[in-house]
N, C-alpha and C positions, 0 to 999 in steps of 0.2 A: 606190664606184660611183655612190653618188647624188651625191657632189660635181660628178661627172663631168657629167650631168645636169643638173645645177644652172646651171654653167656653160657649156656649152651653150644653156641657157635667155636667161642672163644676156647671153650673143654675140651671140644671136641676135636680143635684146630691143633691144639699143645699136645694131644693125647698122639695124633697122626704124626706128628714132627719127633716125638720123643718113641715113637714104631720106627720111621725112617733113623733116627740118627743111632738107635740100636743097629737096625740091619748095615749101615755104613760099617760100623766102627765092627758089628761084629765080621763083617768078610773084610776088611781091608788088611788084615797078613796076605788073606789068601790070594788074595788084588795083586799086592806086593810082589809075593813070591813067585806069581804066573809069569808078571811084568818082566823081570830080574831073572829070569830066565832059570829058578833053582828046578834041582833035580826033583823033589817031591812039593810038588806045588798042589795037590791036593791031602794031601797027611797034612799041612799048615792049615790050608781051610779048615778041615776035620777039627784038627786040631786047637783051633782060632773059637771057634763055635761051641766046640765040647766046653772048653775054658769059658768062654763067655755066659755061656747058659748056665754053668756052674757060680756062677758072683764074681766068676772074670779074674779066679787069683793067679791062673796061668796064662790066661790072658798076653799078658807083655813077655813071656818066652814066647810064644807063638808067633810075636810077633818082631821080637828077634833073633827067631829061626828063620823068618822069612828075609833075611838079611844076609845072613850065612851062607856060602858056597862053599860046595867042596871040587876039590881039586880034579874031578872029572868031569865037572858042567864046565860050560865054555865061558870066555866070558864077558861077553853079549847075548842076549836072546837071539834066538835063529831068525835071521831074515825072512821075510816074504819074498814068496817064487813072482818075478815081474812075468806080468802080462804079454799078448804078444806085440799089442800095441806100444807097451812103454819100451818094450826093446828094439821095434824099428824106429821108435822115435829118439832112442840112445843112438842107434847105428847112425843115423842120417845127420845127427850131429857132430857125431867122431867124423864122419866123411866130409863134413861141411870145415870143421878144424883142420882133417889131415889138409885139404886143401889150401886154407889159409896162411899155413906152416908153409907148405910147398912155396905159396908164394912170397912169402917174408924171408924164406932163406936166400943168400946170396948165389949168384951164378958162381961157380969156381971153374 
């Protein structure tokens, strides 16, 4: 009776893992493409998911779409706008250097 249980557990265990490593594998163009800064980073998801849900045979264009830039994306993803805090904390370091310089350079 407890094998019964066990196994049950164990179905039920492989059924959730083989759900999760579906939804990985099917967003991760879209993952990719967001990451990497491309111009249509949601048409690859779209795209990624239509493909996968269909037996996946587009699948790997999508997700070497998500790899592809075109020459008007930049290229790096857009930085994050710093906080006010990390920018006085940049300032007060540049002040703390300018000083340091100051002092290591020779009298003339």
């Amino acid at each position: 009776m407890v094998l019964n249980y066990i196994a049950l557990f164990v179905i039920a265990f492989l059924l959730v893992m083989v759900a999760a490593a579906i939804v990985w594998i099917g967003s991760l163009p879209g993952k990719i493409a967001h990451r990497r800064g491309h111009p249509q980073p949601d048409a690859v998801n779209a795209a990624s998911w239509i493909s996968f849900l269909t037996l996946g045979a587009l699948w790997p264009l999508a997700f070497v779409w998500a790899f592809i830039r075109s020459e008007d994306s930049p290229a790096e993803p857009p930085a994050k706008a710093m906080t006010d805090t990390e920018l006085k904390k940049l300032q007060s370091r540049l002040v703390a250097l300018e000083a340091t310089v100051h002092k290591l350079q020779p009298k003339a």
